[in-house]
Structure formats: C-alpha cells, structure tokens
N, C-alpha and C positions, 0 to 999 in steps of 0.2 A: 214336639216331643215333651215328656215329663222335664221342667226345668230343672239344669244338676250343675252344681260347681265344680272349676276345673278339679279342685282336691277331691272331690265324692266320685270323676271321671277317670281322672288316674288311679283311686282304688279299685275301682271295677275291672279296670285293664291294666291292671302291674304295674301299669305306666309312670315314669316319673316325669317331675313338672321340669319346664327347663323354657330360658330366653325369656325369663320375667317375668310368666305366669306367675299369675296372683291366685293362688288357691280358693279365692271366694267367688273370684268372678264365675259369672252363674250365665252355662250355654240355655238358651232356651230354644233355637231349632232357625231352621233345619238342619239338616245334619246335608254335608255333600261333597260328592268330589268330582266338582268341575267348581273350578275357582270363579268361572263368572255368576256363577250362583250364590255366593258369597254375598250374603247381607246381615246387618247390624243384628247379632245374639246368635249368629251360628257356626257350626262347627263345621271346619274343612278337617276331611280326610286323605293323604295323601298317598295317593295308590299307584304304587310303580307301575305301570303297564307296558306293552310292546313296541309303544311310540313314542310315549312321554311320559317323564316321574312325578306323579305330581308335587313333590319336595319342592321342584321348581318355582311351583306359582305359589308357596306359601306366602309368601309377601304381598304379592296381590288377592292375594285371600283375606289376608290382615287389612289392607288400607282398604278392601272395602266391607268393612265391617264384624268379619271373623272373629269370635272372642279367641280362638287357639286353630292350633293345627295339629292332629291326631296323626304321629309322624314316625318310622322308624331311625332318623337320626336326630339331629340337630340340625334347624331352619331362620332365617331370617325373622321369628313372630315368634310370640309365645306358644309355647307348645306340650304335649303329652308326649314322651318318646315310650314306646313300647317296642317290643322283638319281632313282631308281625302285624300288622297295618290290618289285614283282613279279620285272623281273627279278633285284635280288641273291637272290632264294629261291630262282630258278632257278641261279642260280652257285655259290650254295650247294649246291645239292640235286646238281648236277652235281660238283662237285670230291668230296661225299661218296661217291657211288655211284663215281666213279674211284681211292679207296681202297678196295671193297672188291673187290680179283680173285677172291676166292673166291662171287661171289655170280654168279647168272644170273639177267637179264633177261629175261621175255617180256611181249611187247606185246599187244594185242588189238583189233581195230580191227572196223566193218561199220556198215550202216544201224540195226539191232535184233537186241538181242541180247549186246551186250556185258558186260553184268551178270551176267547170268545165266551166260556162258560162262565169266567173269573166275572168278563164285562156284565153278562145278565145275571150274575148273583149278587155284586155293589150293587145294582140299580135296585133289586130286590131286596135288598138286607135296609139302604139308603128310604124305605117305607118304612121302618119300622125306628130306626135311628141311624145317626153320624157315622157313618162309613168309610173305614181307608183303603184304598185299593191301589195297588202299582199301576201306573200309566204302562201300554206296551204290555213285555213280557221280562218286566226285572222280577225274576226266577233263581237266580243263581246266588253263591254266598256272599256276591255284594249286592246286586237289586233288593236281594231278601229283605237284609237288616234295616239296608237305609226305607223300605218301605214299614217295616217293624218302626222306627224310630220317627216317620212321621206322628204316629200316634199319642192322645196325648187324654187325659182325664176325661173330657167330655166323649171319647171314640166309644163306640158302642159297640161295632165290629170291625175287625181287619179280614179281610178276605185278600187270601195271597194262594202265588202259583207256585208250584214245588216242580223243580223241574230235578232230572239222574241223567248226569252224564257217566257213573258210575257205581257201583254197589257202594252202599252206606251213605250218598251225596244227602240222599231225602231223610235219612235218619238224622243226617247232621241240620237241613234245613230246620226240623219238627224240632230239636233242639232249644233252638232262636226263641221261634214262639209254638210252644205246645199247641196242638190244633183240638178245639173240644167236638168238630163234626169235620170228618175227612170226605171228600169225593173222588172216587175214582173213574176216570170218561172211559179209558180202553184201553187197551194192551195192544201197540200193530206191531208196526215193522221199521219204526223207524231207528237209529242208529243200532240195526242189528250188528252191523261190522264192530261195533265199540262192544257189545254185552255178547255174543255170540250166537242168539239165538231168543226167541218169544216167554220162553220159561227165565231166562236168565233177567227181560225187561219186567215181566212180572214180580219177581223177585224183589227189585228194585222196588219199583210203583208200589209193591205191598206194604213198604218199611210206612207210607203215610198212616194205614189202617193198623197198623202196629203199633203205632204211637200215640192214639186214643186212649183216652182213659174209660173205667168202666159204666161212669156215665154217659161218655161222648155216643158216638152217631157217626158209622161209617155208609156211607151215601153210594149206593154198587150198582153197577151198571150189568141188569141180570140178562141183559143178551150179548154179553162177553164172557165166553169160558173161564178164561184167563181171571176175569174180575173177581166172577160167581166165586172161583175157590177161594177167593180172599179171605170171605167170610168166617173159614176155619181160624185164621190168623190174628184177631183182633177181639179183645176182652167187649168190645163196646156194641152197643143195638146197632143191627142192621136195617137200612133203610133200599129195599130195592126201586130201581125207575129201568124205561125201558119201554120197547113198544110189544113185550110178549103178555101174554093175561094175568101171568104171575110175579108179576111189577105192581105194586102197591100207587107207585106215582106210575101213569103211563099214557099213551097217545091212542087214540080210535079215531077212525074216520079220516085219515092223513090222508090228502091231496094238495097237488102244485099245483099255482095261478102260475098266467103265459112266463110271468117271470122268474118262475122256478123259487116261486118264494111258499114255502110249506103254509097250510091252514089244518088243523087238529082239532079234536076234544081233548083236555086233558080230563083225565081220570084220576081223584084222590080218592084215597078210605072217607072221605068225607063230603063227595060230591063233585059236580062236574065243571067245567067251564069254556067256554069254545076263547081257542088263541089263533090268531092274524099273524103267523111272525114278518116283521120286515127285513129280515137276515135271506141271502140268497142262499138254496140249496136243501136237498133232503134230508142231509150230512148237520143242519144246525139245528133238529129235531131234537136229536141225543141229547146235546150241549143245554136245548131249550128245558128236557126234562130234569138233566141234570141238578140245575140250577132252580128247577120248581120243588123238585124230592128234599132240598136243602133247605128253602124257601118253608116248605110247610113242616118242615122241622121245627123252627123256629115260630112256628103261630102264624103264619100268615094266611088269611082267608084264599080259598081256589080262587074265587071273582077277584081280590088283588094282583094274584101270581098272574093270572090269565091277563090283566088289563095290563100290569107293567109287561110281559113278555110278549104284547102285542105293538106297544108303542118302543121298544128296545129301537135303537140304530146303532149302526156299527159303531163301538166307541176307536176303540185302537188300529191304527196305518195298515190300510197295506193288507187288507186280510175281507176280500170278497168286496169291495170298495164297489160299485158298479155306477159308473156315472155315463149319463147320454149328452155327446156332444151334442153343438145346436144344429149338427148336420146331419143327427140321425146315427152318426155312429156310436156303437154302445162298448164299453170299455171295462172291463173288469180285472180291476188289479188286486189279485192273492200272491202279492208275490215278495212278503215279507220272509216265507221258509216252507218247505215242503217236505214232504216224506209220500213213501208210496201211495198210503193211503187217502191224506189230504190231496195226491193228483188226481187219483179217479175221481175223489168225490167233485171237486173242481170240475175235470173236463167232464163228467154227464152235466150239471149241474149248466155249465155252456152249451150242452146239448139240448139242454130243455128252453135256453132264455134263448137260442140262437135257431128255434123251429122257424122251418120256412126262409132263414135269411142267410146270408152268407155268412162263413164262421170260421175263425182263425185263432190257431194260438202261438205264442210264445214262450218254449218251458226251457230247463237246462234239465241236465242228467243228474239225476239224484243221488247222493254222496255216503259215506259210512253203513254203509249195505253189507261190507263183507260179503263171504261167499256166493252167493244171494245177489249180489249189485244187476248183472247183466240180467240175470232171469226180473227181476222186480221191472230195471229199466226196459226192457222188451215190452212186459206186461202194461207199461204208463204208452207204450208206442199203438200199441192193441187196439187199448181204450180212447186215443186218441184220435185211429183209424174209424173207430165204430163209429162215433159223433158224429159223422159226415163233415169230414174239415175240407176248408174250401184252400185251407194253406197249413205249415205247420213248419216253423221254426226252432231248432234246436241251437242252442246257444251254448258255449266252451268246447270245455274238453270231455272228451269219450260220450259223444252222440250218438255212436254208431248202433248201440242194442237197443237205445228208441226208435231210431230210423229201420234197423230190421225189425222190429216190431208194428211199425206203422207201413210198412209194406204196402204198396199200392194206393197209399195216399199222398198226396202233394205234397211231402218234407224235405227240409234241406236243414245243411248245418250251413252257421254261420258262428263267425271268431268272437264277436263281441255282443255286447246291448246294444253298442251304437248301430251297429250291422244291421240287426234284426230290426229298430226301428228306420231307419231309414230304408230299406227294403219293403217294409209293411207299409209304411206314412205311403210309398206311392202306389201302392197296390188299390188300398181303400175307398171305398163311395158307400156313400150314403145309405144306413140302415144295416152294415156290414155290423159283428158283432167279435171281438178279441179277449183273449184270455192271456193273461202275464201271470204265471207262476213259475219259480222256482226254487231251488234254497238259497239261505242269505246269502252267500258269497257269492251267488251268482251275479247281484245286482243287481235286477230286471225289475225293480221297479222304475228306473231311468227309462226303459220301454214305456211305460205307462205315463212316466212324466213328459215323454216327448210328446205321446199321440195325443195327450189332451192341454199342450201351449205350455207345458212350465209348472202344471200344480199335478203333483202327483197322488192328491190326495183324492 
C-alpha cells in the first residue's frame, strides 16, 4: 500500500487515534484481518464476524508487529476507533487507489466465471507491467479494499472481481476503485431466489458498465442477450468478444482434445492467432475471450494474448482442478461454488474427459434459486443423466428434484461429504473418472481431498 501515517489514516476514516497512537507513525502495508498475518509496518483490521471479533486478537496483532489496529472500540494496542470497521476499509482503500494515477483499473463482473477470467487477465496485464489481483474470489466489500490496498506506486494494474449479492452492492464496489475498462462474462441464473429474476441480476451486473467513464472500455460479451443491452447504459466504448462473427475479439475453429480442453483461433480487428488452452472445459472459451478483448484493449499483441492464454493454469482452489492419480484414476474437483449454469457446464465437460471410461460424480442441490429451485435442480439431474454416469451422488438436503431429474440413472442421496466419499473410495478402479461440485456450503471439496490422500488441491 501507499505509505500513510496513523494521523493521515484516521483523517481518511473519521477515525480517532486512541491507546497511544503516535500520529506519525507511518502503516506501510499490508493491510489485514487475520491477526496471524500481522507483520512489522502493517495494519490490522478488526472485523466482527459470526464466530470471532477480531478486537480480540488486537494484541496479538500488535506484538507481532502491527503499527495500529482499525477498530470500532477501544483495544489492547494503538488504535483508529471509527463507527464502522467495514466502511473506514473502504475509505481507506478508496483514498489510496486515488493516489495512484499511474495505475489502471479493470473490473470484472457475470454469473460464472469470474475467477477464472480475473486469473487469465493478471497473467495478461502482469505482460505488460506489476499487477495486483485477489488470490480466490475476495469480491465482496472486504476482499475488495483489502485487495485495493495491496497496491502501491509501482502497480501498474489492479484487476479485481465485483461480485452483487444485491442491487447497488457493484455500484458501491466501483466506488473503492473506479474501473477505467469493465467486463461483463454473463447474466445466468445464479442467486435468482435473492434478485428475483434474469432482468433484475442484469440490472445489478450493469451498475459495473455504469460506472465507466467516457474514456473507459466496457468489454461485452455479445452472445448474451442480457449483456448486449448493456451497451445502452454506459457513456464508455464498447468492446464486443464472443464466439458470433459480430464479436470484434472472438473464437473460429473451436474444438476439444480427449480431455475436453478447448483449441481455437482467436480472431482480432488486427489479426489472428491459434490458443492451446489448458483450462478444462468448453465453458473457459468465454472466460478465455473475455480476458483477450480486455488484453488487446490495453495494446497487447494477438501472438502475446494467444501464447500467455495457452500457457494459463489453473491459478485459484478448487475450480476444475483435474489431477490423475497414479492409479489411473482421474479426479476433478469444481467444487469451490456452483450455480445452475456452472453445473452443466461441469458435468458435459466430465462427459467429454470421461469418453469411454467410467464416470461418477458428486454434486449437492443448488441453493438461492427461488421459485425456480426445483425446476433448475431437475434440469443439473437431466444433464447428469445424459453424461452416461456410472454413479451419481447427491449430497445434503433436498436432493430429491436432482434425483427426479436424473431418473434412470444410478443416484442416490447421501447425508454428508464424509458419506459420499467413503461410499465412492470403495466403488473405484482404475482409470474410472469423478466430478465434485457443488456450492460452498456444501463442502465437497473434503470429497476430493479424501479421493486423492489428503491434498485437495
């Protein structure tokens, strides 16, 4: 982060000094709130959460090494006390990203998908210069800042994920740090129960391209209805990608190798170049163009965009991970968070790496659907059925409209993660091929950690 004294820290966030703060003393980073991260020049934030306050561990934030602690009372250490813990991180996080003019913002927003695009746009932007990007999916109004406030003089681009768990969430991210090129991946179906409906998540996802300025670069993904309309909505150039002919960035000649790992030409207003991805799935095309249409935004030649988006691996857990035991069985854990669409693309995706061999998976019932839940959940049972599964686990509560949907295939419910994998661990031989996804609370990556000894990665 930009280096700032407690006094310049507490002006930015109303905050007053208290427990000894020395208003000179000067945080130079990082910024965090997990107290064992706590090292000599940086700031602990103390975030009350649903298991633990972190007020608590101010002390041990301090002895190792914490200049203050960013607190809503009074703590054991020197400290900022302000009235909300969350927002001064955003005040903070926002006045630092407004010293630095030499950096660029790009946003990233959609139903699924954003991880995975966010990962191959750092690795594309990190060509060109110093790049900060959230590890995972820190998306929300704490991931945001504190990924904001890594950044510092030398950063050249931040690229961060904007996630809406509700109308105005993405307005308030854009806030933090203004985004000078936005990308939008899709509009599905995911927490329809929360927004009520596709027009209402649109809505949402729009505020990113709303909040361009009139030089910025909204990045639209023109084989999504939803997206296409965006373009009424935002003062700033539109950049289409996309596999239709009236995509400016876009894909020709797209076919899967045995392991369902896409091969394309990409196509620019400036020329061509053939991309290798090693991401599994048809479903990382999108993601791949995505991040190329934003990529050659910014100047980057087609033959770079093509060679880094061919040499990409998975950066972040738990999201299409595919590892082959040494006994031949093949293992693919997606099972950081799901939504309708991320399941089909998933189970064909097993369909295509699981040709010829036996093929299993392990999902839970997808959540925040509203009206909509049991038809969507039917529909993941369907596509599950179609795949030719050789078994098919359903894990928690309300299974039953996957299981009617997967009709006539070999499924069963079962109570837990533990269930499902010890049930599968003895089914298995050699060359067989498993799918773990579901949403995060489901858990199931502990499925994947069992079937491969302990590393779930």
């Amino acid at each position: 982060m930009i280096p700032l004294p407690l006094g310049r820290i507490a002006e930015i966030t109303s905050g007053a000094l208290a427990g000894m703060a020395d208003p000179r003393a000067v945080v130079r980073g990082p910024v965090v709130i997990d107290s064992r991260a706590a090292e000599p020049g940086s700031l602990f934030v103390a975030i009350k959460g649903a298991c633990a306050d972190g007020h608590d561990f101010a002390a041990r934030a301090h002895e190792s090494g914490a200049v203050a602690v960013l607190a809503s009372r009074p703590v054991e250490a020197p400290c900022v006390i302000v009235p909300d813990v969350v927002a001064a991180l955003a005040d903070l996080a926002t006045a630092s990203v407004a010293g630095l003019p030499g950096t660029t913002v790009l946003g990233i927003t959609g139903s699924a998908g954003k991880t995975t695009t966010k990962d191959l746009l750092a690795g594309l932007t990190a060509r060109v210069g110093p790049t900060i990007a959230p590890p995972g999916s820190l998306n929300n109004e704490i991931g945001h800042p504190l990924t904001v406030l890594r950044a510092d003089a030398g950063t050249r681009f931040l690229v961060l994920e904007l996630s809406a768990r509700e109308e105005g969430h993405i307005a308030y991210l854009t806030r933090i740090a203004p985004p000078k090129i936005g990308v939008v991946l899709n509009v599905g179906t995911a927490h329809l129960g929360v927004f009520g409906g596709r027009e209402q998540i649109a809505k949402a996802k729009g505020e990113l391209v709303e909040a361009l300025p009139a030089d910025g670069v909204a990045v639209l993904n023109a084989d999504d209805p939803y997206v296409r309309s965006m373009s009424g909505r935002t003062q700033a150039r539109v950049s289409w990608y996309g596999r239709s002919a009236e995509a400016g960035v876009r894909a020709e000649d797209e076919t899967l190798d045995e392991r369902g790992r896409a091969r394309f030409t990409l196509r620019t207003p400036s020329g061509a170049a053939p991309v290798r991805l090693r991401l599994y799935g048809a479903h990382a095309v999108a993601n791949a163009l995505a991040a190329a249409a934003a990529a050659y935004e910014l100047g980057l030649p087609v033959a770079t965009i093509a060679e880094e988006l061919s040499a990409a691996e998975p950066r972040s857990r738990w999201r299409m991970e595919v590892t082959d035991r040494p006994d031949g069985v093949t293992v693919v854990n997606d099972a950081y968070n799901a939504n309708p669409d991320s399941m089909r693309a998933a189970l064909r995706t097993l369909g295509v790496l699981g040709k010829d061999r036996r093929k299993y998976a392990v999902i839970a019932s997808l959540r925040e659907l509203g009206d909509e839940s049991d038809e969507l959940n039917e529909e993941v049972g369907r596509v599950a059925a179609e795949v030719g599964l050789s078994g098919l686990w359903v894990v928690g509560e309300n299974p039953w409209p996957v299981l009617a949907g997967a009709k006539g295939a070999p499924a069963v419910h079962v109570p837990d993660a533990a269930a499902a994998a010890a049930e599968l661990s003895a089914r298995l031989a050699p060359g067989d091929v498993v799918l773990v996804k579901g949403p995060r609370a489901a858990g199931l990556e502990r499925v994947a950690e069992t079937l491969l000894g302990g590393d779930a990665r």
